[in-house]
ROVOKE-61223 format. One line per 3 residues: number of its first residue (from 1); for each residue x, y, z of C-alpha. Coordinates in pm, 1 decimal. Last residue first. Example, Ala and Ser with C-alpha at 12.3 -4.5 7.8 and 13.67 -1.06 7.14 Angstrom:
2
2) 1367.0:-106.0:714.0 ~ 1230.0:-450.0:780.0
This chain:
451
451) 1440.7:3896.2:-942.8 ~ 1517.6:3755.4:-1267.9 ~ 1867.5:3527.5:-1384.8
448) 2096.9:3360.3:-1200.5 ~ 1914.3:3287.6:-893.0 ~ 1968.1:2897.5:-966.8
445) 1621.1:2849.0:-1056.0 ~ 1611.6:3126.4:-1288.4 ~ 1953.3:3020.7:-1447.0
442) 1838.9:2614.6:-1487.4 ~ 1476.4:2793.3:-1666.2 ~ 1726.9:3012.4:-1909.6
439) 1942.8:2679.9:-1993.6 ~ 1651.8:2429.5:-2027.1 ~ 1431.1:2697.0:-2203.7
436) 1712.4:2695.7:-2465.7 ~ 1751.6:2343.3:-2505.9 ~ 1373.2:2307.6:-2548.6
433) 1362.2:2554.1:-2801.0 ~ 1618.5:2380.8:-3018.6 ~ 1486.5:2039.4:-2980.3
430) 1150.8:2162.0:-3046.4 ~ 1254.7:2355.2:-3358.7 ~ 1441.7:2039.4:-3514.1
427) 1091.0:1838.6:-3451.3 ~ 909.0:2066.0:-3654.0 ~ 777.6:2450.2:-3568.3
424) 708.6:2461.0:-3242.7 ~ 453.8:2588.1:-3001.8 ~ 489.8:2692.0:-2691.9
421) 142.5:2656.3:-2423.6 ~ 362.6:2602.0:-2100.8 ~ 472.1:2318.7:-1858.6
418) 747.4:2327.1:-1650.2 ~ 915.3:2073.3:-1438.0 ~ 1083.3:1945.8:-1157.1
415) 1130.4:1602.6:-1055.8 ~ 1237.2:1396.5:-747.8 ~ 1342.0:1052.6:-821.2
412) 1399.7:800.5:-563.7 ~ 1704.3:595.8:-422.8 ~ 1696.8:566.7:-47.8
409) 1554.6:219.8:-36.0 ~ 1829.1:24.2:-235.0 ~ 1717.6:-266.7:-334.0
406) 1880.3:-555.0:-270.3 ~ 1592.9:-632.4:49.2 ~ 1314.6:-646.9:-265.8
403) 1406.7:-865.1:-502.1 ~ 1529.5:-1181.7:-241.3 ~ 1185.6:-1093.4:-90.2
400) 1202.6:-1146.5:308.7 ~ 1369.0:-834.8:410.0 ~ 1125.5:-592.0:193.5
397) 842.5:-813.0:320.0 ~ 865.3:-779.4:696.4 ~ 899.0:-1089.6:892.9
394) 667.2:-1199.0:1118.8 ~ 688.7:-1572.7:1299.9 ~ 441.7:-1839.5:1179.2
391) 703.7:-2140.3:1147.9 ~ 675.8:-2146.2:747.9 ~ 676.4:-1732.1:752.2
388) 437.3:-1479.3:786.1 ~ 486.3:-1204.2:554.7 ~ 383.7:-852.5:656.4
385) 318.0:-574.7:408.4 ~ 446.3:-212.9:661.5 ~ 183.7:16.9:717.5
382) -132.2:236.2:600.8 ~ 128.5:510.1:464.3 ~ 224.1:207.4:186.1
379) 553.3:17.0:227.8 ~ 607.0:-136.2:-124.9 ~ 631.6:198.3:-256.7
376) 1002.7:262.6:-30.0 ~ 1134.1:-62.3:-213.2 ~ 1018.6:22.1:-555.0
373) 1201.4:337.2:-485.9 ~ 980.4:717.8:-462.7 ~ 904.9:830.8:-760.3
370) 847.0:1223.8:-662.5 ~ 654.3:1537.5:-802.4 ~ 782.7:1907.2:-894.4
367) 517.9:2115.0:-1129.7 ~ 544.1:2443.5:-1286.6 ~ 278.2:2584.3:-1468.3
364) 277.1:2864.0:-1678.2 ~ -73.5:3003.1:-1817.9 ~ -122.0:3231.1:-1540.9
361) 189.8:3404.9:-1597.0 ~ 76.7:3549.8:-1941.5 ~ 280.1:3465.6:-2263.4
358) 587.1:3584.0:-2360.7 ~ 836.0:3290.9:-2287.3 ~ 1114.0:3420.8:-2145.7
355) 870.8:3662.6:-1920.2 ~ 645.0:3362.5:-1832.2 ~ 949.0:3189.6:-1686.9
352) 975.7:3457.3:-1478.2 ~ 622.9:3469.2:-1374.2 ~ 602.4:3097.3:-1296.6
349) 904.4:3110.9:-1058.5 ~ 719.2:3388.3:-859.8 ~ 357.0:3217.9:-916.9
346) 586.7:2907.1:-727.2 ~ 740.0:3082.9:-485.5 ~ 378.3:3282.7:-323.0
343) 229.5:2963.5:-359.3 ~ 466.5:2773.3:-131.8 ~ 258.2:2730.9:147.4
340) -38.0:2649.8:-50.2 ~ 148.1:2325.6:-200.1 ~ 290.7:2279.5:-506.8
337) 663.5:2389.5:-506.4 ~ 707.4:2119.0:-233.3 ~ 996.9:1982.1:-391.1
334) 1103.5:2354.1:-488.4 ~ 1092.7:2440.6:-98.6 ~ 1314.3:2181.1:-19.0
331) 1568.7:2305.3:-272.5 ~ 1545.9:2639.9:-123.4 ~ 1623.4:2545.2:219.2
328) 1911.1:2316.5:63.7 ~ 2045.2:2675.6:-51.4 ~ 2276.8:2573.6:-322.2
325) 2107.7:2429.9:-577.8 ~ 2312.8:2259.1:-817.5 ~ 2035.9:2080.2:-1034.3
322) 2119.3:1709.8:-1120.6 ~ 1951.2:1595.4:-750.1 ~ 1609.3:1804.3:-875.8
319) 1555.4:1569.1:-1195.4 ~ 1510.4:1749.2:-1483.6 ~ 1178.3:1864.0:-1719.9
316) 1204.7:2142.1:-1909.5 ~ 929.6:2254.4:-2156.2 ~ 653.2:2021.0:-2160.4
313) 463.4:2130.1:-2358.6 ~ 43.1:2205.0:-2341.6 ~ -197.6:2072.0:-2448.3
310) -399.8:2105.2:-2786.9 ~ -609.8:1825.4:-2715.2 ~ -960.6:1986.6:-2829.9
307) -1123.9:1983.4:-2493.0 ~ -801.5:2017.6:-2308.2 ~ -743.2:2356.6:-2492.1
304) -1069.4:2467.8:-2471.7 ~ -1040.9:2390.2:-2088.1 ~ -737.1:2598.3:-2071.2
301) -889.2:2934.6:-2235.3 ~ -1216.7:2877.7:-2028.3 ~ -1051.4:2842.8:-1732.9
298) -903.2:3198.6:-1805.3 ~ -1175.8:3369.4:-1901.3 ~ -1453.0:3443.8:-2187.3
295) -1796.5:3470.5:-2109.0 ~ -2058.8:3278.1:-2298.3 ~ -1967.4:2977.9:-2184.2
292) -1986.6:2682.1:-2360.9 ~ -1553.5:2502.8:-2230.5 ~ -1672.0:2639.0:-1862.8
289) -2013.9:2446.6:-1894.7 ~ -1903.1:2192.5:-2063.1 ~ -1587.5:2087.4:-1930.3
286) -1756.5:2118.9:-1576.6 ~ -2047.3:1878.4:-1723.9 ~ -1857.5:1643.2:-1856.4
283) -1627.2:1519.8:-1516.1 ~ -1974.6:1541.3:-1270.0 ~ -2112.8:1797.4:-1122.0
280) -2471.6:1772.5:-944.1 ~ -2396.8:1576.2:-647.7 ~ -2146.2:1892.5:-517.1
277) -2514.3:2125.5:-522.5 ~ -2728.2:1866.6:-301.0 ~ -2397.1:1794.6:-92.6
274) -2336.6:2181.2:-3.9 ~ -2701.2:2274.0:106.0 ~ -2697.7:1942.1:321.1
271) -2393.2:2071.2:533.8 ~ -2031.9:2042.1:644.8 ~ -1894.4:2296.7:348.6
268) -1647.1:2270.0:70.2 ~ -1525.0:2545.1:-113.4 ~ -1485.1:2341.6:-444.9
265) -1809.2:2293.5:-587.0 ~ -1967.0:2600.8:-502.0 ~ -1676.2:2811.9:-633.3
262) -1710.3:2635.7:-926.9 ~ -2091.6:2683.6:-1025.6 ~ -2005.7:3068.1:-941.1
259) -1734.8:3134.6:-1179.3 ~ -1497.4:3370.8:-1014.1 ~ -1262.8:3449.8:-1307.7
256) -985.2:3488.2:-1105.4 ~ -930.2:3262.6:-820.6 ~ -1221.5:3022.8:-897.2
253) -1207.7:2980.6:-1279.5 ~ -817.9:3047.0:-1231.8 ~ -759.4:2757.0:-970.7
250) -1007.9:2558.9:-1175.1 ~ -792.5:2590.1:-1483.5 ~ -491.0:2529.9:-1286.6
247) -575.8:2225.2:-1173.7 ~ -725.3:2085.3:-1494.7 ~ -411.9:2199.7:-1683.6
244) -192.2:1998.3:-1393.9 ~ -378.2:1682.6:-1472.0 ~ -334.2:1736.2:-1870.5
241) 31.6:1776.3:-1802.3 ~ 85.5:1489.7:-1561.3 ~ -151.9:1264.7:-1824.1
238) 96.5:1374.5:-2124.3 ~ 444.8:1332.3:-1908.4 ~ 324.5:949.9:-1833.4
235) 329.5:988.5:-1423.6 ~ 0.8:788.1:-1360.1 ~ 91.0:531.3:-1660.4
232) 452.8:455.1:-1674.1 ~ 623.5:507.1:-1336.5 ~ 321.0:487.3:-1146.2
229) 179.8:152.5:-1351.9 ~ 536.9:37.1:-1327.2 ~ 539.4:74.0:-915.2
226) 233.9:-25.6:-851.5 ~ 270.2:-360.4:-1074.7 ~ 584.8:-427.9:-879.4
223) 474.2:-408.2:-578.5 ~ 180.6:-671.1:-714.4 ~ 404.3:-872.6:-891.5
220) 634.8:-902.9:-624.5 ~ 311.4:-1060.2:-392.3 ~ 261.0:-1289.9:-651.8
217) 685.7:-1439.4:-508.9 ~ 597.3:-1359.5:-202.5 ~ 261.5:-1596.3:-162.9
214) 395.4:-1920.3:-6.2 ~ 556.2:-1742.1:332.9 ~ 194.9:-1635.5:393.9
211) 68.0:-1327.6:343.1 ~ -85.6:-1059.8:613.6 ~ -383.9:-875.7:715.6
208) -383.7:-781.9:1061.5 ~ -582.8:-875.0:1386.6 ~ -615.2:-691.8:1697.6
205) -557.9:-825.4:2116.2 ~ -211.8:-646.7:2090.2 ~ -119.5:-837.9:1800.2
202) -280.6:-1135.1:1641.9 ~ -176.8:-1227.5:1245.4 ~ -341.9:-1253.6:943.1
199) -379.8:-1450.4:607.6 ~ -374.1:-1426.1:190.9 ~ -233.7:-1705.1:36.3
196) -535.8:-1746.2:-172.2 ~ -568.5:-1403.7:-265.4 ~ -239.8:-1382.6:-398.5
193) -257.6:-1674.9:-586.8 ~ -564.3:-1578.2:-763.6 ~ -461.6:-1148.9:-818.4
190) -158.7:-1310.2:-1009.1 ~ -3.1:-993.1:-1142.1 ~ -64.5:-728.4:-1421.6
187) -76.2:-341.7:-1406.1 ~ 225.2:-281.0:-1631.8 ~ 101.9:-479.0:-1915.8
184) -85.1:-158.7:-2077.2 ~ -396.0:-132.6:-2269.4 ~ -549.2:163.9:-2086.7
181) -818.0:29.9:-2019.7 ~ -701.7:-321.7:-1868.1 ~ -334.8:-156.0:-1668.0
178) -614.1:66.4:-1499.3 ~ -842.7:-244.2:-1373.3 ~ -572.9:-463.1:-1307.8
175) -408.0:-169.1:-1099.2 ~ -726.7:-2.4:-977.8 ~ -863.0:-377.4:-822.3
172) -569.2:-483.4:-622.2 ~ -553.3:-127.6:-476.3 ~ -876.3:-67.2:-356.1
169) -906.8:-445.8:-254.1 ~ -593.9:-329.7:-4.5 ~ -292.7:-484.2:51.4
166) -94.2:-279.7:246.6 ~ -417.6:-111.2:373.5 ~ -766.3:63.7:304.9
163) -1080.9:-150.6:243.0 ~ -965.9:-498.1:359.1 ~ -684.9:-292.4:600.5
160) -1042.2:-159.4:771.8 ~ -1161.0:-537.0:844.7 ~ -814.2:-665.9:943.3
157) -811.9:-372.5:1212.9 ~ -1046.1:-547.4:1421.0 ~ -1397.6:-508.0:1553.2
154) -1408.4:-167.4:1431.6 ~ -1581.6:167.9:1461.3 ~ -1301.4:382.4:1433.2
151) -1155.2:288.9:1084.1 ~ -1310.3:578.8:885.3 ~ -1437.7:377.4:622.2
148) -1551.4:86.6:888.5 ~ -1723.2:298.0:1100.1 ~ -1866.8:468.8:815.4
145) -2009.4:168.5:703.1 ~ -2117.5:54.9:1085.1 ~ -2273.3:384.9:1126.8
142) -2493.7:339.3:800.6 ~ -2577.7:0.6:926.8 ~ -2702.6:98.3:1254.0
139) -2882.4:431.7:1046.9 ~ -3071.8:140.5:865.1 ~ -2966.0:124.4:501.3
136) -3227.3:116.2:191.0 ~ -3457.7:437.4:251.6 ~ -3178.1:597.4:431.4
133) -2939.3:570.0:88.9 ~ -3239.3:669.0:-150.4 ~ -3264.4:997.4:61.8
130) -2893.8:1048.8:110.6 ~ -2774.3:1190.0:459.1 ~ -2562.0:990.1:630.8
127) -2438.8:797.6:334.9 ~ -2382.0:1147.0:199.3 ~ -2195.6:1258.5:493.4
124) -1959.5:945.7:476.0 ~ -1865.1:1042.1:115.7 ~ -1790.8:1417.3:145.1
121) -1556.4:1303.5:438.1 ~ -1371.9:1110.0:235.4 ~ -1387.1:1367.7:-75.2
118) -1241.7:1600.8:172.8 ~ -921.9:1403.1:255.6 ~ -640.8:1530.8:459.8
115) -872.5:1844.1:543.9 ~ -1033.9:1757.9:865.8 ~ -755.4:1893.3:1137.4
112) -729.4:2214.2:948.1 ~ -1100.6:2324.1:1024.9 ~ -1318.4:2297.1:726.6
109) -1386.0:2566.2:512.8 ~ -1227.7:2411.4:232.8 ~ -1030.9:2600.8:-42.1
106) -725.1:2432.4:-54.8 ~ -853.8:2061.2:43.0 ~ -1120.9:2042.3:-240.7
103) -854.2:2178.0:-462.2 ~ -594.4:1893.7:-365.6 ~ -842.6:1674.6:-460.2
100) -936.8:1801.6:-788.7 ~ -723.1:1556.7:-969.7 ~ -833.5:1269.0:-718.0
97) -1102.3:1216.8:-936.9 ~ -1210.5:1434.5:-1208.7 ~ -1551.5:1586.6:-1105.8
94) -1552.2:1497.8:-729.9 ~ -1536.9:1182.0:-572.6 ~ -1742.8:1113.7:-220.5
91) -1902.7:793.5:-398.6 ~ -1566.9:655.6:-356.3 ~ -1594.7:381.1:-37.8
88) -2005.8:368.7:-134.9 ~ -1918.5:-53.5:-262.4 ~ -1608.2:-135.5:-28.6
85) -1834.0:-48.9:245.8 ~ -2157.7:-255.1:144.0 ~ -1916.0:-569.0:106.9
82) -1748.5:-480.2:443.4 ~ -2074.4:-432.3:608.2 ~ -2200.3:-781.2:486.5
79) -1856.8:-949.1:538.3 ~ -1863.9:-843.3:883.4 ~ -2213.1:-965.4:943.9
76) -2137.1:-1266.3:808.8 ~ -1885.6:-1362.1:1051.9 ~ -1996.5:-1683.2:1291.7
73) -2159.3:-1830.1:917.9 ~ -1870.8:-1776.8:705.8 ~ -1590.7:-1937.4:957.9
70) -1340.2:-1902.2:730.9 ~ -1288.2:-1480.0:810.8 ~ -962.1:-1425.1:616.8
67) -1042.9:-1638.4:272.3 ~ -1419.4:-1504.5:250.7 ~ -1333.4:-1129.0:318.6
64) -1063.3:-1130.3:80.8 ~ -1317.5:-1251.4:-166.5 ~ -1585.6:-1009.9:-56.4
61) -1332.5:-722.1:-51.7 ~ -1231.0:-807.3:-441.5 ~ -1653.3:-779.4:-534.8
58) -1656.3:-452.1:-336.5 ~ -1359.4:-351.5:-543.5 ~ -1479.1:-428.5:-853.8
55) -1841.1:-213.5:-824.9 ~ -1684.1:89.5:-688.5 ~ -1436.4:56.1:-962.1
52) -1713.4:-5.7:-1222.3 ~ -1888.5:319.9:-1095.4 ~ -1531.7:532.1:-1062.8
49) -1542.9:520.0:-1373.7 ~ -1344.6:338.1:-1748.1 ~ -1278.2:579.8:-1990.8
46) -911.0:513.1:-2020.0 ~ -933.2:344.4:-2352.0 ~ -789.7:639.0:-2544.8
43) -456.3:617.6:-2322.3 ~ -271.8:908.9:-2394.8 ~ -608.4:1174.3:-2379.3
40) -806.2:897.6:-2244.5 ~ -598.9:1003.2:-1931.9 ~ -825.5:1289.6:-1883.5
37) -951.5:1163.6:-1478.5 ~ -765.5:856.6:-1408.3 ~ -1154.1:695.4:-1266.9
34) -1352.4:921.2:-1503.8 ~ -1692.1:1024.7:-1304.5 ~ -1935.2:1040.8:-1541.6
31) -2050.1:678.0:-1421.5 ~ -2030.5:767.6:-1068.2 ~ -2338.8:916.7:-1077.8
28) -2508.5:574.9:-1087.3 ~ -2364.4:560.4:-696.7 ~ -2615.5:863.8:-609.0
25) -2915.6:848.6:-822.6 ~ -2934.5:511.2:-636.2 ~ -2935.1:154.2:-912.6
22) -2576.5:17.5:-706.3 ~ -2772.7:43.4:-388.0 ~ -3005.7:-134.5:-511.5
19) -2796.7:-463.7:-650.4 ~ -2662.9:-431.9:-306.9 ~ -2968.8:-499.4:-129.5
16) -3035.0:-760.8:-344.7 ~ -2677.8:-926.8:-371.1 ~ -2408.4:-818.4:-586.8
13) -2344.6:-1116.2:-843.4 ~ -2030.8:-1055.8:-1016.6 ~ -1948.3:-1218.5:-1331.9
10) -1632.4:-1216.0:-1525.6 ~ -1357.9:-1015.1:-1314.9 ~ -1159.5:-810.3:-1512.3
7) -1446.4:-717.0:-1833.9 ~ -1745.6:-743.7:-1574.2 ~ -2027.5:-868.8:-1616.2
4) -2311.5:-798.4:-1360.6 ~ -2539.9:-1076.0:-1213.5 ~ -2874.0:-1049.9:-1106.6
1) -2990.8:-1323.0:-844.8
């Protein structure tokens, strides 16, 4: 059996079908697919793919697999499909991650109803439909995968929460995996204990993933590892610039400078015409071929910029609760200042502050994002982590962890900012500048100053 070393895990041994899988035109793409997108540009060991991901997680999903379904031989079907799952769960990603997400959803085709994730969908057509893929998987096992991906083809919910839940392999393997390239501690926590006191419990005929009374105190570690590695890593002001730079240079390339390539990358379709052309593009290749054009444009000003790490500033960056906003309406519509309905504020906002600043109003971006408590991150959108205590009853584990139940769960961060290409003279300059953008961007936002 071949074995793959891996720098978090040791060795993993993928079995044969598996090992082939992992050699398709389609899963080896995922090595020029950046896992935290430009983060190398903070962290310069953040190279790391969405290919050794892929690979880590479905080695993480075997080993919960193994500890929730003891009886091996009655369920190794279900450890088969999940293994196979966990392994094609990303090979849906676009050029830069879940950076171009949002621009997959904006200019979709799709109806409304299918847009929360497009690179989901993106990934359960192309195990439909992928040559190598068909040639390897039988269309019951390609049904099963997507089944299990999608959550509604399921023996129980424990199988989907494996791939996507509380305590997901996902999860367990991004944080040790992220914290390891980018040479952080954040990201750290006893992934051994916590699998072993990994369990579930029955309800309504279903089973869920849960931890016993034993594993709280690794279970901490692992809220808490989220929570640091989204405080310090994922929101570090350089990455949240550099992400927003990539957005907003394929916003332009599409919006305004109408380059072809991205249009077809982005306006997603439901068929095989789309898939053959979204396979093709990978993190490099955009860079290169807006960064080598021949024609100059908008993304091509930004990507230059991002190619040679001459980012933009971060001029003003405050937490929304410290700004006296009046109209609450308002205020709500700031927190939201990035999505499509709000477009129309935010390129207003944007055009003002390009006016202070003297540049165009494309190249102004203004950002708002939340850190939500410690408390509130421990319960993920895929449900509440469940402990079961010493006489098997459920407890939820905010109440149960002496850490958790002081915290307050109402306490999070919301913050806007602004990012710009300024440039300053030496560190006396910045602090001046930055004091006066504070002052004329606080004015704009309180209707004090433009129209």
């Amino acid at each position: 059996m071949s074995e793959i070393r891996d720098p978090i895990y040791g060795f993993i041994k993928p079995t044969e079908i598996e090992l082939k899988i992992i050699n398709t035109h389609i899963f080896q793409r995922l090595r020029r697919i950046k896992q935290l997108a430009m983060a190398y540009l903070v962290y310069p060991g953040a190279n790391h793919t969405r290919f050794e991901h892929s690979i880590g997680v479905s080695h993480i999903a075997s080993l919960m697999s193994e500890k929730l379904f003891e009886e091996k031989k009655e369920n190794e079907e279900k450890i088969r499909i999940i293994r196979l799952a966990a392994l094609l769960h990303d090979i849906g990603h676009g050029p830069f991650s879940h950076v171009s997400e949002e621009l997959l959803n904006k200019y979709s085709t799709t109806n409304s109803q299918s847009k929360e994730k497009i690179h989901e969908l993106i990934t359960q057509n192309l195990i439909n439909s992928d040559e190598e893929l068909k040639k390897l998987l039988s269309e019951d096992d390609r049904q099963k995968i997507i089944g299990l991906l999608n959550g509604n083809q399921i023996e129980f919910s424990l199988m989907k929460n494996i791939i996507s839940g509380p305590i997901d392999a996902d999860k367990l393997d991004y944080l040790l995996r992220d914290s390891y390239f980018c040479g952080v501690k954040y990201g750290v926590f006893d992934l051994h204990r916590l699998l072993n006191t990994l369990t579930f419990y029955n309800e309504d005929s279903d089973k869920y993933i849960a931890v016993n009374y034993d594993g709280i105190n690794s279970l901490e570690q692992f809220v808490l590892a989220k929570y640091y590695m989204t405080t310090q890593v994922y929101c570090h002001k350089v990455r949240l610039v550099a992400d927003a730079m990539i957005i907003r240079g394929l916003e332009l390339g599409i919006e305004k400078d109408e380059i072809e390539f991205l249009k077809k990358i982005y306006n997603y379709e439901d068929n095989d015409e789309y898939l053959k052309e979204y396979i093709n593009y990978f993190d490099e290749r955009v860079v290169y071929k807006i960064v080598f054009s021949n024609k100059k444009s908008y993304a091509k000003e930004i990507f230059k910029r991002l190619y040679d790490r001459k980012l933009y500033k971060r001029i003003f960056s405050e937490k929304l609760k410290n700004i006296y906003i009046r109209n609450e309406k308002f205020k709500e519509k700031l927190i939201n200042i990035t999505s499509k309905e709000n477009e129309k504020l935010r390129k207003k906002i944007e055009k003002q502050i390009s006016a202070l600043l003297k540049c165009k109003k494309e190249y102004v971006i203004v950002n708002c994002f939340t850190i939500k408590s410690v408390r509130e991150m421990s319960r993920n959108s895929e449900g509440k982590i469940i402990i079961i205590d010493r006489t098997g009853n459920k407890k939820n584990f905010e109440e149960e962890s002496t850490v958790f139940s002081s915290i307050d769960e109402s306490m999070k961060d919301v913050y806007f900012e602004v990012y710009a290409p300024v440039e300053y003279v030496d560190q006396k300059n910045e602090r001046e500048e930055i004091k006066k953008f504070q002052k004329e961007i606080l004015e704009i936002l309180q209707g004090k100053k433009g129209g």
